[in-house]
C-alpha positions in Angstrom: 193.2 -128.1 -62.9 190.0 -127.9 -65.0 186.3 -126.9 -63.2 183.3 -129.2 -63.7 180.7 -127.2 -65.3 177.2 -128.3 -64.8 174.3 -126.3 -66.5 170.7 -126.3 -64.6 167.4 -125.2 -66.5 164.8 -123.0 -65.0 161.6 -122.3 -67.1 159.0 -119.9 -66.3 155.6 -119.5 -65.4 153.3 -119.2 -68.2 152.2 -115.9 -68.3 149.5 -114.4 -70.2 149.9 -111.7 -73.3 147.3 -108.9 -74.2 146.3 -108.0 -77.9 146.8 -104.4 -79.2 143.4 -103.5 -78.5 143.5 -104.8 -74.6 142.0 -108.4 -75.0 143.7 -111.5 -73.8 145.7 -113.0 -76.9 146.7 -116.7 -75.4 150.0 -117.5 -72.7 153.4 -116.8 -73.8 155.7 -119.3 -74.9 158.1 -121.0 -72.3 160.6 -119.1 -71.1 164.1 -121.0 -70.2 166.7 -119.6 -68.6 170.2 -121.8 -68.4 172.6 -121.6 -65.2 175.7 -122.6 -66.2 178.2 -123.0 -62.7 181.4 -123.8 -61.9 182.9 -124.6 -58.6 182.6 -121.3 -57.4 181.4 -118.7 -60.0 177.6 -119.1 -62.0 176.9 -117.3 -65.0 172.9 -117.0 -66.3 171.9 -117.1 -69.9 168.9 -115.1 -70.0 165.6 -113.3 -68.2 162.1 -114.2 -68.2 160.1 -110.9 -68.7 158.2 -110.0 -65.4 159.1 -108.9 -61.8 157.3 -111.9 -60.7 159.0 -114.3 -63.2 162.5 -113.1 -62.5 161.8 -113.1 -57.9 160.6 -116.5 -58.6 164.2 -117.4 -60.7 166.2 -115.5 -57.8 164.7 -117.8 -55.6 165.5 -120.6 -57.7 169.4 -119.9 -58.6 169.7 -119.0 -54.6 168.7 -122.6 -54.0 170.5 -123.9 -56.6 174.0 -122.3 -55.7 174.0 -120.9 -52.5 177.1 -120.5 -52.0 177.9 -119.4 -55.7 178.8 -116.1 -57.1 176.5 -115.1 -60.4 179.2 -113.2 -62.2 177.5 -112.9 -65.5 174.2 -112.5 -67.3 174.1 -113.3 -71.1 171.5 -112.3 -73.3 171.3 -114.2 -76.2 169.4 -112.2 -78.4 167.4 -108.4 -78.3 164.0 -109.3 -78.1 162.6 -108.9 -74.4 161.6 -111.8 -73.2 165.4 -112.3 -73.2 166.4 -109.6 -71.3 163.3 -107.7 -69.3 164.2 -109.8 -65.9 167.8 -107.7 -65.8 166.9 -104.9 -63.3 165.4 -107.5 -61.0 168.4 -109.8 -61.4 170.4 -106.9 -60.5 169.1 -106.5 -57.4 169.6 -109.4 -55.9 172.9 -110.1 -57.2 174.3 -106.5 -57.9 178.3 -107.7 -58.8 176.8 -109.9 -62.0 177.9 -108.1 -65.1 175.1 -108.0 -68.1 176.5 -109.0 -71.4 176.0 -109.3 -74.4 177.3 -109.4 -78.8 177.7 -106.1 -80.1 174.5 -106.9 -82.3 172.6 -107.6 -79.3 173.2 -104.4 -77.8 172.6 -102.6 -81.0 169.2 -104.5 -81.4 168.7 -103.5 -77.8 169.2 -100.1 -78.0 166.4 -99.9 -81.1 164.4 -101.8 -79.3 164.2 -99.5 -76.6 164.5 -96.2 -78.6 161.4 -97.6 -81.0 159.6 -100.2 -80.1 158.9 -100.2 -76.2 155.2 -99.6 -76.7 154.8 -103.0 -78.8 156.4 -104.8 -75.6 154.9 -102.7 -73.4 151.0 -103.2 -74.5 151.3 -106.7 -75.0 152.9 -107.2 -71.8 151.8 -104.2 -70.0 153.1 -105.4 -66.7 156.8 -106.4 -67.5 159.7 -105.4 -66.1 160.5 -102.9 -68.8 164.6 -101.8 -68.4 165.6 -98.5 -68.4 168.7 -98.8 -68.2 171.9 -98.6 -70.7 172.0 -102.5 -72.6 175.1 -104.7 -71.4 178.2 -104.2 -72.1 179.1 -106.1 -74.7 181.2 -109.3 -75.4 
């Protein structure tokens, strides 16, 4: 018997980004995040970047599908406004499994070996991960 899916958007607060040298460089772009649910099971596609961004989206998919079990997490693609929200995500909902392509997690991985800092000064107060990337899909 097939499942209805239905898909819900959530989209972040605006947040704002700092320039190398400290000074406010403008709000970042919107950032969407697509809950895609079943009768029973909900996967997420994608994290905003903050600790406050991502309680705010917990909140959100908890009202959406109460009764629901997030199962996944996909990230799309490496950059981190894609996948900075993960270590928050994962502790409200600790059973979802990360995921991602093989590219992805490469991208990830380089990302966090080299290039932290860039993420990290622009958006000094993200939730930077620490953690191994997803496994991969």
């Amino acid at each position: 018997m097939a499942t209805t899916l239905r898909a819900d958007l959530y989209v972040a607060p605006p947040i704002p980004w700092a320039k190398p040298n400290g000074q406010q460089g403008g709000v970042w772009s919107p950032i969407s995040c697509t809950l895609i649910h079943g009768s029973e099971e909900a996967v997420l596609v994608d994290t905003p970047i903050t600790t406050s961004q991502t309680e705010s989206l917990v909140a959100w998919i908890k009202e959406r599908i109460p009764t629901k079990k997030l199962v996944k997490i996909y990230i799309t693609h490496g950059h981190g406004d894609h996948w900075f929200g993960e270590p928050t995500l994962m502790k409200h909902f600790p059973n979802a499994v990360p995921i991602a392509t093989p590219k992805v997690v490469a991208y990830i991985k380089e990302h966090l070996r080299n290039r932290m800092g860039v993420m990290g000064n622009a958006v000094p107060w993200s939730n930077r991960r620490t953690k191994v990337p997803p496994a991969t899909v």
